[in-house]
MDTraj code that builds the backbone (N, CA, C; nanometers):
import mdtraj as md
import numpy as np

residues = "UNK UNK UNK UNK UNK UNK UNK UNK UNK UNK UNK UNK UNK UNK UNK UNK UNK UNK UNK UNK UNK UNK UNK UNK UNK UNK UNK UNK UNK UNK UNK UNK UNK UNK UNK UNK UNK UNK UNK UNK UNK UNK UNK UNK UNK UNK UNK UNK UNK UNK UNK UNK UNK UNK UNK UNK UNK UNK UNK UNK UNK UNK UNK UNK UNK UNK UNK UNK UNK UNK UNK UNK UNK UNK UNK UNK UNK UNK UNK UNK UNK UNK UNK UNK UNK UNK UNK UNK UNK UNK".split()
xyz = np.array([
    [0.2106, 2.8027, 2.3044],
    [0.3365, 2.8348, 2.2408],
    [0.4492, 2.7695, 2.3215],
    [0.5228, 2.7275, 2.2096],
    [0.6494, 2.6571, 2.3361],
    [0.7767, 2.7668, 2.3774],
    [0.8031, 2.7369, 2.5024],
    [0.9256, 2.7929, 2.5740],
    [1.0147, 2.8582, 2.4849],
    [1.0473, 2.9527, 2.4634],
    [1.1294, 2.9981, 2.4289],
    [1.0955, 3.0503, 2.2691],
    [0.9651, 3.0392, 2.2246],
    [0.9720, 3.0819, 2.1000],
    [0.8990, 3.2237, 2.1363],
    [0.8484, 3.2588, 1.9882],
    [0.8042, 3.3876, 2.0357],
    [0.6899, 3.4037, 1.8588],
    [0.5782, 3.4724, 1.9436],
    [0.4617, 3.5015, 1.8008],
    [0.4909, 3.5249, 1.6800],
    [0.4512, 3.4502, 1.6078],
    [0.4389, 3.5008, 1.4560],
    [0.3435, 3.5838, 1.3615],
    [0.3128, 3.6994, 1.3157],
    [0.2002, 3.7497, 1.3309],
    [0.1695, 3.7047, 1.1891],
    [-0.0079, 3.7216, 1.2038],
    [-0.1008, 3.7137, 1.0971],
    [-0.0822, 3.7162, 0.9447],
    [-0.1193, 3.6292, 0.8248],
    [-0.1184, 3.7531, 0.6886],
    [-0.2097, 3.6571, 0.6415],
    [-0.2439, 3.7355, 0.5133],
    [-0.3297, 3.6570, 0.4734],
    [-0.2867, 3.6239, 0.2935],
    [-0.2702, 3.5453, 0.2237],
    [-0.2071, 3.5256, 0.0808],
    [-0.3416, 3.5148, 0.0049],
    [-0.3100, 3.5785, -0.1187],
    [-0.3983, 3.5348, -0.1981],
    [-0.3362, 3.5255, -0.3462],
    [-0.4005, 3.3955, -0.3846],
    [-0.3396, 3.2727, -0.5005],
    [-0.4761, 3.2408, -0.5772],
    [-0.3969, 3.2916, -0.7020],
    [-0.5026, 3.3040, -0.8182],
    [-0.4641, 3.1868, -0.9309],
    [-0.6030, 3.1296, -1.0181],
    [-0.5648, 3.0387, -1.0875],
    [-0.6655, 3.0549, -1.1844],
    [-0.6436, 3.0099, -1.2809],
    [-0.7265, 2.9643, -1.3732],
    [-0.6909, 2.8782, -1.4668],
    [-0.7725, 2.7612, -1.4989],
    [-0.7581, 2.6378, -1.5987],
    [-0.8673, 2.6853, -1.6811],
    [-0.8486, 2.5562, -1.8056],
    [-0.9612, 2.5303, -1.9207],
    [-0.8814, 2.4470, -1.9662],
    [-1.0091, 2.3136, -1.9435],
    [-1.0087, 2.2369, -2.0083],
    [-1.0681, 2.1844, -2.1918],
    [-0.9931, 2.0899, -2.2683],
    [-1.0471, 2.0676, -2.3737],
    [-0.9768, 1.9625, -2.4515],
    [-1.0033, 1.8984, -2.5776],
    [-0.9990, 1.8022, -2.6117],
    [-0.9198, 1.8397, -2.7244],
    [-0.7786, 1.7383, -2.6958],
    [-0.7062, 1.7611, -2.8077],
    [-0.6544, 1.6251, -2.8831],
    [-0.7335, 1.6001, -2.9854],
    [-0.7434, 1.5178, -3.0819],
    [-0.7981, 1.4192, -2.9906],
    [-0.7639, 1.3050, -2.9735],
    [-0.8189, 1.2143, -2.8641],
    [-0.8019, 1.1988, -2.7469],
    [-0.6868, 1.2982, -2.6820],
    [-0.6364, 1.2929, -2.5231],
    [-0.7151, 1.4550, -2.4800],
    [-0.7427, 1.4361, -2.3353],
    [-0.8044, 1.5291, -2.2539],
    [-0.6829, 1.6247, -2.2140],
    [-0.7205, 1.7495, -2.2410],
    [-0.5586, 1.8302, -2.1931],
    [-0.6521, 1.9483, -2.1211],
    [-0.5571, 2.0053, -2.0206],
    [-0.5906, 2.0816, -1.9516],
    [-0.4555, 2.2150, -1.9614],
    [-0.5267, 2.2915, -1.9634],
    [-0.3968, 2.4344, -1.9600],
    [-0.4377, 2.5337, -1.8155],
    [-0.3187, 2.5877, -1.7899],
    [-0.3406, 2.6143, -1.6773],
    [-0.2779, 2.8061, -1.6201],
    [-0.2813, 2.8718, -1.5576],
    [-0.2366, 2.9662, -1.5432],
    [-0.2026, 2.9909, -1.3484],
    [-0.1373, 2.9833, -1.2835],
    [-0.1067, 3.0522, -1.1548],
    [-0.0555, 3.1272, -1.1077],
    [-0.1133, 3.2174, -1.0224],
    [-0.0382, 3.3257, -0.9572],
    [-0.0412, 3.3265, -0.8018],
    [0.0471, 3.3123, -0.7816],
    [0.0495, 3.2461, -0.6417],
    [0.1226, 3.3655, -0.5228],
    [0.0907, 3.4579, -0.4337],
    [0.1295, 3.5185, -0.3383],
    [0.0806, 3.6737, -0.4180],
    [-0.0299, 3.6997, -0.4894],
    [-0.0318, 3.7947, -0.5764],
    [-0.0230, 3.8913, -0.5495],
    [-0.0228, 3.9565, -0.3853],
    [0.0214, 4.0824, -0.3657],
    [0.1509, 4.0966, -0.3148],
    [0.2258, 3.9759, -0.3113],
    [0.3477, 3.9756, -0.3053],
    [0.4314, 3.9902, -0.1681],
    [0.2786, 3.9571, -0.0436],
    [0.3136, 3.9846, 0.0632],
    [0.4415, 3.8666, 0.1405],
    [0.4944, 3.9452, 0.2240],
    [0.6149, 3.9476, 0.3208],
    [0.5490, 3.8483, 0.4544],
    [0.5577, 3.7524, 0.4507],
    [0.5034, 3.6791, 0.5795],
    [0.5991, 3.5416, 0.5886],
    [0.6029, 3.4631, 0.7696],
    [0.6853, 3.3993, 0.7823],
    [0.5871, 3.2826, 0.8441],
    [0.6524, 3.1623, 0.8166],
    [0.5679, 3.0191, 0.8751],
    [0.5914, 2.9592, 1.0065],
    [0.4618, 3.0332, 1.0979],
    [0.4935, 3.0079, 1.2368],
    [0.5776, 2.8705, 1.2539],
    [0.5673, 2.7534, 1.1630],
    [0.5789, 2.6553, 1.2267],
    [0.7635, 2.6179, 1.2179],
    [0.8010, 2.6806, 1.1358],
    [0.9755, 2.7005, 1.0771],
    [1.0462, 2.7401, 1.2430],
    [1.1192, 2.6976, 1.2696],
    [1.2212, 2.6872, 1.3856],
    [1.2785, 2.8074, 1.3991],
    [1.2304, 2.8833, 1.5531],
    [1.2499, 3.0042, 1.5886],
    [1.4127, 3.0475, 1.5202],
    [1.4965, 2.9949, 1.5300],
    [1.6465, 3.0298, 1.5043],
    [1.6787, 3.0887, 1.3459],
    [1.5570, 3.0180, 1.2254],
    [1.5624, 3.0724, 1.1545],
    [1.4540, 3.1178, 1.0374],
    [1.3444, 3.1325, 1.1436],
    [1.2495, 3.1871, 1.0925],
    [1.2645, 3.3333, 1.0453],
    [1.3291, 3.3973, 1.0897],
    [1.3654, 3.5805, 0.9875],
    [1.4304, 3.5686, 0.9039],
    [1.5097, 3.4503, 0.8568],
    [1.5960, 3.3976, 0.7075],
    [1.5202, 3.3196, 0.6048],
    [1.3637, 3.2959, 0.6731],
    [1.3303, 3.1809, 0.5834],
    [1.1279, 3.2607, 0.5304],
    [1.1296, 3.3598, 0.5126],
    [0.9937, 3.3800, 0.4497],
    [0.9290, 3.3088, 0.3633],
    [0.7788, 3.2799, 0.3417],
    [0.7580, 3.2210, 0.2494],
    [0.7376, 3.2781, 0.0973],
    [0.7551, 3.2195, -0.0130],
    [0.7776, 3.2505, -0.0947],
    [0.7175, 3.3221, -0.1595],
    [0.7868, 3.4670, -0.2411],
    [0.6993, 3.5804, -0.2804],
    [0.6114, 3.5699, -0.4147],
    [0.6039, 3.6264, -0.5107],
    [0.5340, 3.6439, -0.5740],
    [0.5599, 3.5088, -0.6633],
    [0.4652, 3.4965, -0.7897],
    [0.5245, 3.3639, -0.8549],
    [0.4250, 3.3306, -0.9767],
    [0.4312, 3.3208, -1.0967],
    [0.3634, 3.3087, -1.2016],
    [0.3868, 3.1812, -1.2592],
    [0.2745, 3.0812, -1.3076],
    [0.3294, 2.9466, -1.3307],
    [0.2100, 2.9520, -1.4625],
    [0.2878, 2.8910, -1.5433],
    [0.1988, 2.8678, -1.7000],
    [0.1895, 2.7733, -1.7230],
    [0.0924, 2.5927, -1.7520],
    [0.0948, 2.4443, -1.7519],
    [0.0205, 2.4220, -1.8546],
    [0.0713, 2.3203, -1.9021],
    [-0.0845, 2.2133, -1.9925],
    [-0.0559, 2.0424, -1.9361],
    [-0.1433, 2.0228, -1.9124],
    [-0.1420, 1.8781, -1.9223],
    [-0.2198, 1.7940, -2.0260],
    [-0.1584, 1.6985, -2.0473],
    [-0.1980, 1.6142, -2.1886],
    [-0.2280, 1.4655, -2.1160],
    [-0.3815, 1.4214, -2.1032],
    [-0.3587, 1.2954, -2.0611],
    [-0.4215, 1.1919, -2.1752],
    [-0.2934, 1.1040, -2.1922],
    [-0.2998, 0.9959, -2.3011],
    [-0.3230, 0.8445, -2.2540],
    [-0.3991, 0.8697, -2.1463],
    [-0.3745, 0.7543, -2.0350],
    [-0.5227, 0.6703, -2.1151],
    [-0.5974, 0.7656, -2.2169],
    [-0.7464, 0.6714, -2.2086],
    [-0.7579, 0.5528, -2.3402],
    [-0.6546, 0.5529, -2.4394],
    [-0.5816, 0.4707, -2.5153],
    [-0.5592, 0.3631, -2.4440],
    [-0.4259, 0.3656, -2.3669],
    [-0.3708, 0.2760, -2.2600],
    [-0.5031, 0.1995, -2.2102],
    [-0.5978, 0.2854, -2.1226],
    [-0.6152, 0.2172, -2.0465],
    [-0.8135, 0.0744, -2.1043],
    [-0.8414, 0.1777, -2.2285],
    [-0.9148, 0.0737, -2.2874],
    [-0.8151, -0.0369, -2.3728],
    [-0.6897, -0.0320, -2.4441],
    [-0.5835, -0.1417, -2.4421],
    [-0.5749, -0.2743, -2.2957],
    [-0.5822, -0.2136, -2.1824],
    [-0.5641, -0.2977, -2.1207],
    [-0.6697, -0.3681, -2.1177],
    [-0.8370, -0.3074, -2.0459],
    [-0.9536, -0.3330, -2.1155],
    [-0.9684, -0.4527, -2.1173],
    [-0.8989, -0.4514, -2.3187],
    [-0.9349, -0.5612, -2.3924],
    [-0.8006, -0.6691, -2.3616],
    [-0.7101, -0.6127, -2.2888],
    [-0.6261, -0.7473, -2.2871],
    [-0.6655, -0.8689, -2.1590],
    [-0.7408, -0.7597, -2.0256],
    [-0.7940, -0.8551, -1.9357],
    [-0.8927, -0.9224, -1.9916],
    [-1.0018, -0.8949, -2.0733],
    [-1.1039, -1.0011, -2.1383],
    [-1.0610, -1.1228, -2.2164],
    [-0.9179, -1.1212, -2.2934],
    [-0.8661, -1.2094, -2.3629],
    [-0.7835, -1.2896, -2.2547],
    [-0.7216, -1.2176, -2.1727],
    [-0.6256, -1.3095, -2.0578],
    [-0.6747, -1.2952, -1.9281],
    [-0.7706, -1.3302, -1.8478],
    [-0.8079, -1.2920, -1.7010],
    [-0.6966, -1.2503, -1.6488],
    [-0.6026, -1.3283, -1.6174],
    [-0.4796, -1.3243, -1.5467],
    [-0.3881, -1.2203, -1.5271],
    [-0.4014, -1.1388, -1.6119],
    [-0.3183, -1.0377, -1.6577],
    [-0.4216, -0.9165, -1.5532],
    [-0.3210, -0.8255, -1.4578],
    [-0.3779, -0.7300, -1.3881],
    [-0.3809, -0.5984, -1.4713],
])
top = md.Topology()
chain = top.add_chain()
for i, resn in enumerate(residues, 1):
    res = top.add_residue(resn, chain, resSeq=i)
    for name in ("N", "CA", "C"):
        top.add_atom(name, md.element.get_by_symbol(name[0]), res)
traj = md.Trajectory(xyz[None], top)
């Protein structure tokens, strides 16, 4: 520990998730659900600078709802066929 700081004690977080994936029309999408600090515990990040580590906890509870849509597999058989017609082209 360096000079002048002083212990940070223990916690332990627990961060919940769940996805499902599936196929929507021709792009791969993923949906998503997070819960992140789920008991909502009170803890500080030893590594945050003694002066204002009792102002700076890490962040409490937190619910996050996502989908991702990837349309990238169009694109990327397009390109595919454009390197077979033009080598040159990256």
């Amino acid at each position: 520990m360096a000079e002048g700081d002083s212990a940070t004690a223990g916690y332990t977080l627990v961060n919940l998730s769940l996805v499902r994936h599936f196929n929507l029309g021709r792009a791969d999408a993923m949906a998503f659900a997070k819960l992140g600090n789920a008991a909502d515990k009170l803890a500080y990040n030893a590594s945050t600078i003694q002066t204002i580590r009792g102002l700076s906890p890490v962040a409490g509870r937190a619910l996050q709802f996502g989908m991702r849509v990837a349309f990238w597999c169009r694109f990327a058989t397009f390109r595919a066929q454009v390197r077979r017609l033009h080598p040159k082209v990256r």
